[in-house]
C-alpha positions as CSV (number, residue, x, y, z in Angstrom):
1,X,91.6,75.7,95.0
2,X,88.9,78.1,96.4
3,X,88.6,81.9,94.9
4,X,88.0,84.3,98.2
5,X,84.4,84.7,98.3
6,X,82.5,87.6,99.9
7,X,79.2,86.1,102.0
8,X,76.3,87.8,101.0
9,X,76.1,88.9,104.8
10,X,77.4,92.2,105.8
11,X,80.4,92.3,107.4
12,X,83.3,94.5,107.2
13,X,85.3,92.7,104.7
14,X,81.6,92.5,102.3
15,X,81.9,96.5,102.6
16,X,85.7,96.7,102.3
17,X,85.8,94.1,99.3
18,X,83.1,96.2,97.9
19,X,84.3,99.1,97.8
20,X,87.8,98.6,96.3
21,X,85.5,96.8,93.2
22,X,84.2,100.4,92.8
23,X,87.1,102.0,93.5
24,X,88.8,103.3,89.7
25,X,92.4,101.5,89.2
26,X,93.9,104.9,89.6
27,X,92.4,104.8,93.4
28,X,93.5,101.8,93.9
29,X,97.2,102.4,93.0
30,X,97.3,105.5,95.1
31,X,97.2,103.6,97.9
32,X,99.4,101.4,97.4
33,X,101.7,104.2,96.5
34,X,100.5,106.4,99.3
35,X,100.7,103.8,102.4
36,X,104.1,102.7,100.8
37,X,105.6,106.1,100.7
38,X,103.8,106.8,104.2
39,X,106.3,104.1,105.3
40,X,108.9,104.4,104.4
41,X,109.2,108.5,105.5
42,X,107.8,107.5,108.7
43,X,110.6,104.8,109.1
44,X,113.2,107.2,107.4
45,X,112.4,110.5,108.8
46,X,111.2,109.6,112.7
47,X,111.4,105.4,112.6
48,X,110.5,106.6,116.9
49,X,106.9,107.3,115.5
50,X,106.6,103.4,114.2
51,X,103.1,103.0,115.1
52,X,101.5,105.3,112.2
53,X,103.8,102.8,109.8
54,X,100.6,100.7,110.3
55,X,97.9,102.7,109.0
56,X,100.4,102.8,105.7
57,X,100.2,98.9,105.6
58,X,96.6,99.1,105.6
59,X,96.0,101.5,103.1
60,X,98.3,99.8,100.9
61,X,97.1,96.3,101.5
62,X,93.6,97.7,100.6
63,X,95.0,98.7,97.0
64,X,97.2,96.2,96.2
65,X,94.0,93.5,97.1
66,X,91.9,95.4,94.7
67,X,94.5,95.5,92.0
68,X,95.4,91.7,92.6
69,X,91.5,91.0,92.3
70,X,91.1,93.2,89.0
71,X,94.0,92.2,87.4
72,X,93.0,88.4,87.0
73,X,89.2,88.3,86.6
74,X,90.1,85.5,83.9
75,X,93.1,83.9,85.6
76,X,92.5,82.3,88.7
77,X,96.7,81.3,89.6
78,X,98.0,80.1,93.1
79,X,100.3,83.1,93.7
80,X,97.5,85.9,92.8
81,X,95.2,84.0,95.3
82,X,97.9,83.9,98.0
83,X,98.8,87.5,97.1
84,X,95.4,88.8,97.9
85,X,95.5,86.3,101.2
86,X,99.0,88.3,102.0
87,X,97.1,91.7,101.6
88,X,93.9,90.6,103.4
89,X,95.9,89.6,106.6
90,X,98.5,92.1,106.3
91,X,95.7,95.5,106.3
92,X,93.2,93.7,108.8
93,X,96.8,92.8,111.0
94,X,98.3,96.1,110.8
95,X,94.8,97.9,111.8
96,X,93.9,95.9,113.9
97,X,97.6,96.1,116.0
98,X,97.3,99.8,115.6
99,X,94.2,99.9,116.9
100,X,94.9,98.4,120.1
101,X,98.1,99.9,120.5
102,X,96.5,103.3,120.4
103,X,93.9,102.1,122.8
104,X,96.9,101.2,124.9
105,X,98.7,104.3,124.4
106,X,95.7,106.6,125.2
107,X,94.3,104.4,128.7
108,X,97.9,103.7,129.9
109,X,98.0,107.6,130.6
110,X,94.7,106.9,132.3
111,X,95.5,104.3,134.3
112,X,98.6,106.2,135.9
């Protein structure tokens, strides 16, 4: 099985990939801790205001694919792999979605 690779092109996921490399573990766990706390308040305290649950996802997919990718520089096992496949596609997912449901939000009151 294949190791995710980065190209040597720049692309967003080069400079994302990059960066949590350089990020110290303590960033790292941060946000997973932060978008998983933003969560679960937003989904506790005012579940109406579901669409910043997103950003949350992201920032938290971001750690946890930089801790999965640290944490077994030697061990190369099916589950950390599909772990940090999980992560990828749930932060670019979840920015992506918010992204164009903002977009919607703000030209749907343009539209009208």
């Amino acid at each position: 099985m294949e190791e995710i690779r980065v190209s040597s092109e720049p692309s967003l996921f080069a400079l994302i990939a990059d960066r949590a490399r350089h990020s110290s573990d303590g960033r790292l766990i941060a946000n997973v801790a932060g978008g998983a706390i933003l969560v679960v308040v937003v989904l506790i305290l005012r579940p109406s205001l579901w669409l910043f649950v997103l950003p949350g996802i992201a920032f938290g997919a971001y750690g946890l694919w930089g801790v999965l990718e640290r944490a077994g520089t030697e061990q190369r096992s099916a589950a950390r792999r599909a772990g940090m496949w999980a992560a990828v596609l749930a932060g670019y997912g979840s920015a992506i979605l918010f992204a164009l449901v903002a977009m919607l939000l703000v030209f749907s009151g343009w539209i009208h």
